[in-house]
C-alpha positions in Angstrom: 73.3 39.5 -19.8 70.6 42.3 -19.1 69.2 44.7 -21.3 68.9 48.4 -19.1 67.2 50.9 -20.9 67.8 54.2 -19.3 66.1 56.9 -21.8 62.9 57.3 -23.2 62.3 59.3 -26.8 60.7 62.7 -26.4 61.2 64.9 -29.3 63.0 62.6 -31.4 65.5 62.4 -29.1 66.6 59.8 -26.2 66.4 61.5 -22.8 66.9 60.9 -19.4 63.8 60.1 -17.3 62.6 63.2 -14.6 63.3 60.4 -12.0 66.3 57.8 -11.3 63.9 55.0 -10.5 64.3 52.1 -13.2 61.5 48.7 -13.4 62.8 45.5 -13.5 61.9 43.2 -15.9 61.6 39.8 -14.8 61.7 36.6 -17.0 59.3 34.5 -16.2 60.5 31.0 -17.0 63.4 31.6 -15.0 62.7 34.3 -12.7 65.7 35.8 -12.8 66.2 40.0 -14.0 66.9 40.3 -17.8 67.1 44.1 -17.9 64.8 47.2 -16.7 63.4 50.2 -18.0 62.5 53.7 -16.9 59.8 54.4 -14.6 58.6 57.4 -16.0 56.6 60.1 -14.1 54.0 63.5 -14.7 56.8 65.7 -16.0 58.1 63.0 -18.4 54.6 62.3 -20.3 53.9 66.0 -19.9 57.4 66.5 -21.9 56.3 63.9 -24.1 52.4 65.1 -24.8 53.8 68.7 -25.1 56.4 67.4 -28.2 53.1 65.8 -29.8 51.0 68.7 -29.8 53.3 70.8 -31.6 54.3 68.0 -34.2 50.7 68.0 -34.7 49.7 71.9 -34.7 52.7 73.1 -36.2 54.8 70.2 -37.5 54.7 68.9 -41.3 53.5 65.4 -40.5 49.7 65.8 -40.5 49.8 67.7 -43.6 52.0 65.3 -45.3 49.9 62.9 -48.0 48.9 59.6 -46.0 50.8 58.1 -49.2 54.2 60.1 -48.0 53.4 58.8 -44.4 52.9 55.1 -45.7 56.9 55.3 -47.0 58.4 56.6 -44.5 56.8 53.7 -42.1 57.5 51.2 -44.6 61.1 52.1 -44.6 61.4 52.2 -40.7 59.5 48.4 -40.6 61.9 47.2 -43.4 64.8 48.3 -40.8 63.6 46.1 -38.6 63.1 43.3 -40.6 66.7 41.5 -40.8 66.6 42.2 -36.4 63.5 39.7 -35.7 65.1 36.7 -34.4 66.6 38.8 -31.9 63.2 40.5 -30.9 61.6 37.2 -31.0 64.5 35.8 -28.6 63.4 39.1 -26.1 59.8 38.8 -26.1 60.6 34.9 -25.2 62.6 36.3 -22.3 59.9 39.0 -21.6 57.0 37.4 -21.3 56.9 34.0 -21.7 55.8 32.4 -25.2 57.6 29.7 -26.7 60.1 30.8 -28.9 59.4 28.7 -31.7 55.7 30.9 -31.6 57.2 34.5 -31.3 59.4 33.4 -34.6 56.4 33.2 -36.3 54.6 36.0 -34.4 57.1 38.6 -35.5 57.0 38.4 -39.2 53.5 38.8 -39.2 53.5 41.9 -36.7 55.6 43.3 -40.0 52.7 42.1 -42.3 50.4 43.6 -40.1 51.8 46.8 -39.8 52.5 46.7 -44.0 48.5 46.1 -44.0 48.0 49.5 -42.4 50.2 51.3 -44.7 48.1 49.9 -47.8 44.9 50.8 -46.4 45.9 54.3 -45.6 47.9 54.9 -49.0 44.7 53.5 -51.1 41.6 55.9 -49.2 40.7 59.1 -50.5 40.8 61.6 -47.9 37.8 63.5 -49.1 34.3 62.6 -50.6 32.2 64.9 -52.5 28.4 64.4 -51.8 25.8 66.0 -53.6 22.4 65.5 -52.8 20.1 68.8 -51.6 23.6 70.9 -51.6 27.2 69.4 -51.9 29.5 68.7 -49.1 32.9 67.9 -49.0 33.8 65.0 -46.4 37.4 65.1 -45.5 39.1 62.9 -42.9 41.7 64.6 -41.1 43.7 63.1 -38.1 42.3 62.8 -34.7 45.3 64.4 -32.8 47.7 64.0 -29.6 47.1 59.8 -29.5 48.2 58.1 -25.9 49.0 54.7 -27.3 48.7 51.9 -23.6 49.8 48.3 -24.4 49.6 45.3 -22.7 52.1 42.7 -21.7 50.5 39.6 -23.7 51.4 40.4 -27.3 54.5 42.5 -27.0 56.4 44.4 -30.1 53.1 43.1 -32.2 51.3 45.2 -29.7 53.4 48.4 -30.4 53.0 47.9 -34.4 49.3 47.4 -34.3 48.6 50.4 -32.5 51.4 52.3 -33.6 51.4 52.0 -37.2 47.7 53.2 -38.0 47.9 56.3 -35.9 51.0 57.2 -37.8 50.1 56.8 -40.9 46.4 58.2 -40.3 48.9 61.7 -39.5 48.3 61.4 -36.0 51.3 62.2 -33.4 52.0 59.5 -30.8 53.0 58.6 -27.0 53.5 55.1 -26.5 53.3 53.3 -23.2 54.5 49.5 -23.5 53.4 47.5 -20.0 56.2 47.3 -17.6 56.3 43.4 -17.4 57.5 44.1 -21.3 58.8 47.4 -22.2 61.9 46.3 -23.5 60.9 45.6 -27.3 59.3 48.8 -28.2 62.7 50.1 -28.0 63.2 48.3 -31.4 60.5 50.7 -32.9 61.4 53.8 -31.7 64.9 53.2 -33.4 63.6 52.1 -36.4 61.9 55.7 -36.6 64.1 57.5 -35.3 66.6 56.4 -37.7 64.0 56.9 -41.0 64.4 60.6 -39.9 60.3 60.6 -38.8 60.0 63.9 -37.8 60.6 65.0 -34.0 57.6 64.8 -31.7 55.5 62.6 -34.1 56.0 59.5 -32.3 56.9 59.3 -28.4 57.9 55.8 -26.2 57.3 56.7 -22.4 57.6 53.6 -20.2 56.2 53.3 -16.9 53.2 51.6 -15.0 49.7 52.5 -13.7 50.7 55.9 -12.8 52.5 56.7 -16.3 49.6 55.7 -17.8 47.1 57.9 -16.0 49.3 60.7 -16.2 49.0 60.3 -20.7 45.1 59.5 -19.9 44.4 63.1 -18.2 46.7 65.0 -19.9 45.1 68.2 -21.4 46.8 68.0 -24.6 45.9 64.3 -25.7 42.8 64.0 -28.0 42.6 60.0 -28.5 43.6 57.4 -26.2 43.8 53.9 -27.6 44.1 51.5 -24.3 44.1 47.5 -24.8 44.3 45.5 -21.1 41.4 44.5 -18.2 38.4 45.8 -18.2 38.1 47.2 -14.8 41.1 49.5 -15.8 38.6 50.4 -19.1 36.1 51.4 -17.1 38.1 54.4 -15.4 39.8 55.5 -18.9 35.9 55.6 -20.2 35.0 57.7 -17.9 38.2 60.0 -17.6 37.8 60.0 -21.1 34.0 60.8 -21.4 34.7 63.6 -18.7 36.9 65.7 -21.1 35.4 64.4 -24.4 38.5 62.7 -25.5 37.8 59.8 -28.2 38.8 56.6 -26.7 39.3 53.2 -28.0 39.1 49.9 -25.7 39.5 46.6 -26.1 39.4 45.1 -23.0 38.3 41.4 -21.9 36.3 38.6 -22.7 35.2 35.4 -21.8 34.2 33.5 -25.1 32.1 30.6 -25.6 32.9 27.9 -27.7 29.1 26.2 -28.6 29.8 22.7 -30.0 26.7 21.4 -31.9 25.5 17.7 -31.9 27.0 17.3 -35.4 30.1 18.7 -34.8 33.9 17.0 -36.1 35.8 15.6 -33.1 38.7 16.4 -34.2 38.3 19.7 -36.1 36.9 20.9 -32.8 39.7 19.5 -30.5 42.1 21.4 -33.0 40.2 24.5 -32.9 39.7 24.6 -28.8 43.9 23.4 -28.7 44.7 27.2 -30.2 41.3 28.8 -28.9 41.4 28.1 -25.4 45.2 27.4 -24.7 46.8 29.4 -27.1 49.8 31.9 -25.3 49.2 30.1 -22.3 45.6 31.3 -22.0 46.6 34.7 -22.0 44.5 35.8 -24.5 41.4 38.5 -24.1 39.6 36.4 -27.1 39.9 33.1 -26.0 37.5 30.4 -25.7 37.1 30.0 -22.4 34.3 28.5 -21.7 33.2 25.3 -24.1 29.5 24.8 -24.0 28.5 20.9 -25.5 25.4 19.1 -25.7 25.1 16.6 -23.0 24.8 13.4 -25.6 28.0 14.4 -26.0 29.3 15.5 -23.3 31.8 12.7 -21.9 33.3 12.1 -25.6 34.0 15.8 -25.6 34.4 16.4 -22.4 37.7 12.7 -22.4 38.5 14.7 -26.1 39.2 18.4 -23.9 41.2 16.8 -21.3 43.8 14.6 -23.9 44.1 18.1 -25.4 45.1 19.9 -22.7 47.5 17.2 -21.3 49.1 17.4 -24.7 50.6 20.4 -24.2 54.5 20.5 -23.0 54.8 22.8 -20.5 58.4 24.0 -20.1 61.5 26.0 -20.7 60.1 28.5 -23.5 63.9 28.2 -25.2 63.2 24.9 -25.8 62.3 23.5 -29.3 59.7 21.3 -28.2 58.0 23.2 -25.8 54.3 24.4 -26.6 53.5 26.3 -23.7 55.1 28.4 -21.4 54.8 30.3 -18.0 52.3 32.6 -16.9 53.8 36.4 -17.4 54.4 36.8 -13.7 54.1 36.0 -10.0 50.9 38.0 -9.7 49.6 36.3 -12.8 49.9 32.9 -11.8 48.2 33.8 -8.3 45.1 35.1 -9.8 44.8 31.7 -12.1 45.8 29.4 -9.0 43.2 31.7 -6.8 40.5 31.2 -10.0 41.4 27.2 -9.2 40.3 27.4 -6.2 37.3 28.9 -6.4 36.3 26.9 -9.0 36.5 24.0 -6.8 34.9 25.7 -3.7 31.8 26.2 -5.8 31.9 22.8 -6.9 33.0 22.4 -10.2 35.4 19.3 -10.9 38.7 18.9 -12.3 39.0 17.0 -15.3 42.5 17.4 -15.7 45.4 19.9 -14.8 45.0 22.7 -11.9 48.3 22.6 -9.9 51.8 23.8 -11.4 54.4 21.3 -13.0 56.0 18.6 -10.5 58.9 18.9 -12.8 59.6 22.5 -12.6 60.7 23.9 -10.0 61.5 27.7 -11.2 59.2 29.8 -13.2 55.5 30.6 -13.1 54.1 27.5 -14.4 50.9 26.1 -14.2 49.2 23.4 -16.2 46.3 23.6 -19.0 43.3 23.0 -16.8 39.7 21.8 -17.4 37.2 21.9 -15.1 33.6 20.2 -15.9 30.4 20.4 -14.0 30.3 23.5 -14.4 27.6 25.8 -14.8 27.7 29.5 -16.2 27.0 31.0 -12.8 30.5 30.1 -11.2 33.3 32.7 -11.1 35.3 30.6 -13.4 32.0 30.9 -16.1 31.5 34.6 -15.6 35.0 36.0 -14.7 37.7 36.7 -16.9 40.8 34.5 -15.6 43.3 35.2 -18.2 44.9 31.3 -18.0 44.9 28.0 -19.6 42.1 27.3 -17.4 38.9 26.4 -19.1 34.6 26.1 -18.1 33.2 22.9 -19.7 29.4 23.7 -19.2 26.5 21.1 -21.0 23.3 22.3 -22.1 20.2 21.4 -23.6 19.3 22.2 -27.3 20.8 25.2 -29.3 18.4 27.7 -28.2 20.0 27.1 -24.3 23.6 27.1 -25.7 22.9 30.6 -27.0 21.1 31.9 -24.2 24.5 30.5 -22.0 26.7 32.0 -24.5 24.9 35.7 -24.1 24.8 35.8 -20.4 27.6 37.3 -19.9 29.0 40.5 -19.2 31.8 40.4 -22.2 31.0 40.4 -26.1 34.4 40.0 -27.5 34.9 36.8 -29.6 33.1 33.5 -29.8 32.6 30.3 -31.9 30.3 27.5 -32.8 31.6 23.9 -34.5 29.1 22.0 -36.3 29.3 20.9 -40.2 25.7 22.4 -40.4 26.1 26.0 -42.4 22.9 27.0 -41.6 23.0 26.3 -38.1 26.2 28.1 -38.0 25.0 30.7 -39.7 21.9 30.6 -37.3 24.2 30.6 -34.3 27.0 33.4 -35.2 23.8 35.9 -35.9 22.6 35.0 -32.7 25.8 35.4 -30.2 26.3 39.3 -29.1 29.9 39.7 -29.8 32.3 42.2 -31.8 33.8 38.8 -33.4 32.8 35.3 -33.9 34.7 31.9 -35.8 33.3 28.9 -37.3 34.8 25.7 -36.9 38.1 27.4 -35.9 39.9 30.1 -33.2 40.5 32.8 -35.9 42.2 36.3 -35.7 42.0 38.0 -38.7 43.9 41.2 -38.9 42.4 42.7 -42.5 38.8 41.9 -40.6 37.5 44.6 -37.7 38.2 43.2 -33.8 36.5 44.7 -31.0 33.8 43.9 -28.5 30.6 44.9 -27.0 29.3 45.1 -24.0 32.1 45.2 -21.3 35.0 43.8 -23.8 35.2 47.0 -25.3 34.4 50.4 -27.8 36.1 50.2 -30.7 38.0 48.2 -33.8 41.6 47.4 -33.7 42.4 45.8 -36.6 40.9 45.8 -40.3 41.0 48.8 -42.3 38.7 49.6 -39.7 42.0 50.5 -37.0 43.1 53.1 -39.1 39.5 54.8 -39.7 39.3 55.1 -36.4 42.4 57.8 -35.9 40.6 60.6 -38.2 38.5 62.7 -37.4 35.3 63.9 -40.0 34.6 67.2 -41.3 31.9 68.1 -43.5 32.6 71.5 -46.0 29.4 72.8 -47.5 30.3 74.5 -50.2 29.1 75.8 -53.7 29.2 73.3 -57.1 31.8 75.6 -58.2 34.0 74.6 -55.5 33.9 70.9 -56.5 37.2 71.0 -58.4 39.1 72.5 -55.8 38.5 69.6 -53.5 37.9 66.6 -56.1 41.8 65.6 -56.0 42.1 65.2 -52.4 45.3 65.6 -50.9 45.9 66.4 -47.6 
């Protein structure tokens, strides 16, 4: 059975797309078509824009209270609650992830999306401050927001960077990726059928094109874009061009610094979900493990029993615990990444090839590669696979200076049951985000990078700050009153 999707929402309504052509969407366990979605073009996200701009300068939902905003969303994320086995079974068939993980992984898009709501419902909208004179501070919404997913966390995608624009009274087009467009469809019903008001929120599907079309489109003010960093690069400067705000989170290459003191096992745990986790497709994962060399081969026989633990397989299966790669294109970057790792001289300590034992599907296995050193590719290049650089070094102070010469500042992590060392280290590492003795995403905590992994905070009550806008009232003591409540 395939799922076709033939309309996108403009308007708050379901439309046809400008153009006939449709995008398949391919499973990637079996390779087979599950469904498609529109392609759309210019004159669908100008449609789109268009209805967002005039929900926003003349509709009712920016001016609602963020309160009022926070209960309509609940309400449309309660609809979808009793329908999550079924958008876990999709986003298995989508893109890849174990089933048993997107069972868990769809409750807590829920929670997520709940946290939002609670942030925005608690802030006060305005702040006196007196001081020399008095100034009111209020927040207000940023605008016209062009929402661009990616394909490696789909419908938890479309909540987290959904929900907060909403509910911050910001108006909305959406763009899933087109290896996974087919669970953001779940969403738009949910609002559509809480009666959100037309215009406020938008789904537009499409690739590259769709996207740049919602990037340099006149009438967005904020464009929120999660994916490579090469494609950040040319949103930042579209973006900077036209003075729209932007938000990026882009890619990484983490390093995992084991000390001399650290737990075997607590590690091993650790780098099983840090460095493996969705089949290495993760911007935050710990791709590169840097250990001392006194303990290199324990680690190093420690790394390679973890990643051969892993059962690669059929993603419908209970007992699998990790699945394909999202796509053909995918898996020939990783298997290219292989090989260059080896042309530069780095060894194999275990994996690098696909499955002998599957024969469908774009499989290939956890892989470890040691004698490594942080100059190779597969050290400095973002690979976006179960493929990890195990690199030795020489006292903390060089572990540090490995970790930090690197292009990417998104995550990173240190294991050692020394608190002050781990203190010492996380202060020291240049990073947006940063774990002790564990892989750790923390949605009610800020994540963002530095450097090239990114401007910006995605998560934390920090996601939905960053959709308003400030403006600062100077105004007479008198006038203190008729601000002090707040509202919107």
């Amino acid at each position: 059975m395939t799922i076709e999707r033939n309309a996108l929402m403009i308007d708050g309504r379901w439309v046809r797309p400008s153009r006939t052509e449709m995008t398949p969407v391919i499973c990637p366990s079996t390779e087979e078509v599950i469904g498609a979605a529109p392609n759309a073009d210019r004159d669908d996200v100008d449609a789109a824009v268009t209805a967002a701009r005039r929900a926003f300068d003349d509709g009712a939902w920016p001016r609602m209270s963020a309160a009022e905003r926070a209960e309509v969303l609940h309400r449309a994320l309660t609809l979808i609650e009793p329908r999550l086995d079924e958008i876990a079974h999709l986003v298995t068939s989508e893109m890849g992830v174990p089933l048993t993980i997107a069972q868990q992984l769809m409750p807590a898009a829920l929670a997520t999306g709940r946290f939002f709501l609670g942030v925005a419902a608690r802030q006060d909208d305005v702040e006196i401050r007196s001081g020399i004179s008095t100034s009111a501070v209020l927040k207000e919404p940023a605008g016209v927001v062009a929402s661009i997913a990616p394909w490696n966390g789909p419908f938890n995608m479309a909540v987290a960077k959904v929900i907060p624009a909403l509910v911050a009274g910001c108006t909305v087009v959406y763009k899933p990726a087109p290896e996974t467009p087919l669970d953001a469809y779940f969403l738009a019903e949910a609002l559509m059928e809480v009666g959100i008001p037309a215009g406020v929120f938008n789904l537009v599907t499409g690739g590259r094109d769709t996207g740049a079309a919602m990037v340099e489109h006149r009438g967005v003010d904020k464009v929120s874009f999660t994916g490579s960093t090469d494609a950040g690069r040319k949103i930042g400067a579209i973006c900077g061009a036209s003075f729209k705000r932007v938000q990026l989170e882009l890619g990484g290459k983490s390093a995992a610094i084991i000390l001399e003191d650290a737990d075997l096992p607590t590690t091993l745990a650790g780098l099983a979900m840090g460095s493996f986790f969705n089949t290495g497709q993760v911007c935050a994962s710990y791709s590169r493990v840097l250990a001392p060399r006194s303990r290199y081969e324990e680690i190093a026989a420690g790394l390679c029993e973890t990643a051969g633990s892993f059962t690669v397989g059929d993603p419908f299966e209970p007992a699998t615990t990790m699945g394909p790669l999202v796509s053909e294109r995918q898996r020939d970057r990783v298997e290219a990444y292989i090989e260059a790792g080896r042309a530069e001289g780095a060894k194999v300590l275990v994996g690098g090839e696909r499955p002998a034992d599957l024969s469908r599907g774009w499989y290939t296995s956890p892989t470890v590669f040691g004698e490594c050193t942080n100059e190779m590719r597969i050290s400095r290049e973002e690979i976006f696979g179960p493929v990890v650089a195990f690199i030795p070094y020489d006292g903390v102070d060089e572990a540090i200076r490995i970790a930090n010469d690197s292009e990417y500042g998104l995550h990173g992590g240190v294991f050692t049951t020394d608190e002050r060392e781990a203190v010492r280290v996380a202060r020291s590492i240049r990073t947006g985000t940063f774990s002790v003795n564990s892989w750790t995403y923390n949605v009610e905590a800020p994540f963002g990078g530095v450097k090239c992994s990114g401007i910006g905070r995605d998560t934390g009550r920090e996601a939905v700050e960053s959709y308003y806008e400030l403006k600062t009232v100077n105004l007479p003591a008198s006038m203190h009153a008729a601000f002090a409540g707040g509202g919107s």
